[in-house]
N, C-alpha and C positions, 0 to 999 in steps of 0.2 A: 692659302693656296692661290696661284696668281690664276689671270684670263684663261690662260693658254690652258692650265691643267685642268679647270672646270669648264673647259670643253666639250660639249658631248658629241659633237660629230661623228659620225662612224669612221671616217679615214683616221684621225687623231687616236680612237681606241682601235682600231686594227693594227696603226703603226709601231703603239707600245707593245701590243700584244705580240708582236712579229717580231719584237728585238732578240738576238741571238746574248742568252749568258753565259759563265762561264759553267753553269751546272745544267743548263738545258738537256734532257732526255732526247738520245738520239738509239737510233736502232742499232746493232752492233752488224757489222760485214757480213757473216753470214745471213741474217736476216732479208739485209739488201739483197742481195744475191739473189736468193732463192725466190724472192720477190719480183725480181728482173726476170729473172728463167720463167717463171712461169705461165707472164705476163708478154701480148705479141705489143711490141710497142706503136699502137697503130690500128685504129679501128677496122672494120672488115665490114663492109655490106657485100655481102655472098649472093644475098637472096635478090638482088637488085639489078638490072641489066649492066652490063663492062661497058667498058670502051677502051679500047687498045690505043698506046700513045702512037703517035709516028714517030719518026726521030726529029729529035729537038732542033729549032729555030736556033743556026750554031751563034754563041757570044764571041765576042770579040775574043781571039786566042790570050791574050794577056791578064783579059778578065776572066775567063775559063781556068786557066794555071793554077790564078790565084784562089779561086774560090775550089779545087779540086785538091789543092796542097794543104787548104785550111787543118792546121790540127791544136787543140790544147795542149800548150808547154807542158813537160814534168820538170822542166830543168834548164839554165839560164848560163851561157858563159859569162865569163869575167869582163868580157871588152865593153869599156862605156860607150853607151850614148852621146854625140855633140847634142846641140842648139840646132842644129840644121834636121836630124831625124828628126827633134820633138817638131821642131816648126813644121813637116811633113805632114806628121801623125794630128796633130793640129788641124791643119789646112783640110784634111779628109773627114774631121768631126764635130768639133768644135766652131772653127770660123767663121764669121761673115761669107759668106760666097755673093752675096746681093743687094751691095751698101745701100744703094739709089732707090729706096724705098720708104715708105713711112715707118717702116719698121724691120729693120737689117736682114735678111732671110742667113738662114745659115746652111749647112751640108747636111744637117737631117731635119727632118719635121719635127712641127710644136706645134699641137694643137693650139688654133685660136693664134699662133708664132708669139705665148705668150714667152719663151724658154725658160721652166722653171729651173735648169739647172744649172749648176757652177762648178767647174771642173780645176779640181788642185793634183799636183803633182809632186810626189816626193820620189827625190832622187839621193843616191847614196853617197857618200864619200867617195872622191875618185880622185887621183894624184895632182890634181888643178884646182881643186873648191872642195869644201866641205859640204854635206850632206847638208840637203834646202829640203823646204817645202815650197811650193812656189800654188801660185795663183795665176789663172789663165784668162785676162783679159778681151772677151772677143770683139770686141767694139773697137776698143785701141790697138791689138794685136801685142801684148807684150803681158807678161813674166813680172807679177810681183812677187818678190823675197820675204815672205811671212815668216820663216824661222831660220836659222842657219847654225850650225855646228853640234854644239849637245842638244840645244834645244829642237831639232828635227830628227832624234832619235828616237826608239821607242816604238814604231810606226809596228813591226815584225809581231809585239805582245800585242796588240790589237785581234790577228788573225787567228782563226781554229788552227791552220795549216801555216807557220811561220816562214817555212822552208825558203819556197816560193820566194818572199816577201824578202829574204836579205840577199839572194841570188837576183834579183832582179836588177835592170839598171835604173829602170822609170815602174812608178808604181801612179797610175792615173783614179784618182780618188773621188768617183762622182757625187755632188752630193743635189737634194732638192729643196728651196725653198720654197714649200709647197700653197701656199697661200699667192703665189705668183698664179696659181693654175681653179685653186680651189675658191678664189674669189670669185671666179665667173661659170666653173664650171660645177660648183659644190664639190660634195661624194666623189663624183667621178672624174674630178679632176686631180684626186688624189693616184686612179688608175692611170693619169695621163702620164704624170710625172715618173710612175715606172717603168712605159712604154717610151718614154724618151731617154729613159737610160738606158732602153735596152736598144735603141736606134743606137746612142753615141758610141756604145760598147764593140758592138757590130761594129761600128764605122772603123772604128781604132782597128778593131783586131784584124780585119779586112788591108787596112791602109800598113800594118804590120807585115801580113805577109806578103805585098807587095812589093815591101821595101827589103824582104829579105831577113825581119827578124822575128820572132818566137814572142806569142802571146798568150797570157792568160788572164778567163773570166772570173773573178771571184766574188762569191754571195757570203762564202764563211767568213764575216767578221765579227767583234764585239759589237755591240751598235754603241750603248754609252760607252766605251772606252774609245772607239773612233771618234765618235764626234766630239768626246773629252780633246784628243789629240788631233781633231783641225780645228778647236774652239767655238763648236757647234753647240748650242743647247739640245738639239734632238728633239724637239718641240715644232718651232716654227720654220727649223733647219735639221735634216740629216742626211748621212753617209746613204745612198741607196744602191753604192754598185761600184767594182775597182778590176781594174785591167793592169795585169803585171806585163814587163815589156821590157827583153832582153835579147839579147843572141844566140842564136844555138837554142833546140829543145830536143826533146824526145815526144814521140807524138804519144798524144792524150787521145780522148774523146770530144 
């Protein structure tokens, strides 16, 4: 058994414990449901003095739009993505925004700015290139080509919900090297690292519907067959979070 797996950490044993498989016990629909109804989503101090809001401090009408159109994709049209969308949706989450620094700042927070995470993108086959996985440079600002052709297929059997996954144009694949965060912060620097994928997540889906096209959050995946399929060990590296990213939706939740 190597280092890694005679680990006792607590994050290490929650992260295995938390891997989704393929026979996991889930609740059936109805369950959920009725679960949902019954439940106000949203605590209630009743017994407590109010305070009535006034009307809101107005945002900017651009950023107001945006954030009032927000909806979860069900559904992707067919028209790809350029280089110029992904380098957008980029720029809004991932990138440098603050070179001139002892240590690059970027578009969302890192605790401690140590940035545990690393952001891959698989894109599909489209009448100009073959279906890539790609790696997102944010220091250098470019696009490395990790797989390309049969070898960045596969990606859809990962997912509970595959649908999504081959209707997509851009499928953004966050993952965590979590020892970037848990070196200095332990335990809970294992929490940090999922609170900046839910910053980058935000960021993307935010910068999506700006640009005018159709996003979705997704948690349901395999864990060992994703991180099988970006060559992750799932140890000292894994999948912690994926934003599908297309044209056209139906609105979600």
């Amino acid at each position: 058994m190597s280092d890694e797996e005679e680990d006792p950490s607590a994050w290490r044993l929650f992260h295995e414990n938390a891997k989704l498989e393929r026979f996991t016990p889930r609740p059936d629909d109805a369950t959920v449901t009725a679960r949902m109804s019954a439940e106000r989503p949203g605590l209630r101090f009743s017994a407590c003095p109010q305070l009535d809001l006034p009307p809101a401090t107005a945002l900017p009408a651009a950023l107001q739009a945006v954030v009032a159109r927000r909806r979860t994709a069900r559904a992707f049209g067919s028209e790809a993505l350029d280089l110029a969308d992904l380098a957008a949706l980029l720029s809004a989450s991932a990138a440098v925004t603050l070179p001139a620094q002892r240590r690059p700042l970027r578009a969302i927070p890192s605790a401690g700015a140590l940035f545990p995470l690393e952001l891959f993108i698989a894109l599909p086959a489209s009448e100009t290139a073959p279906a890539r996985l790609l790696h997102f440079d944010p220091i250098d600002s470019r696009l490395a080509v990790l797989k390309a052709g049969d070898a960045a297929k596969g990606l859809a059997t990962c997912f509970v919900d595959p649908t999504l996954i081959t209707q997509a144009r851009a499928v953004f694949l966050i993952a965590g090297i979590f020892e970037r965060s848990t070196f200095k912060y332990g335990e809970r620097g294992y929490r940090f690292v999922l609170l900046e994928a839910g910053h980058l997540a935000q960021a993307l889906i935010i910068a999506a519907e700006a640009l005018g096209l159709a996003a979705a959050p997704l948690g349901g995946f395999f864990d060992r067959d994703l991180d099988d399929w970006l060559g992750l060990d799932g140890l000292q590296a894994g999948a912690v979070y994926a934003v599908a990213v297309g044209r056209g939706s139906t609105c979600g939740g």
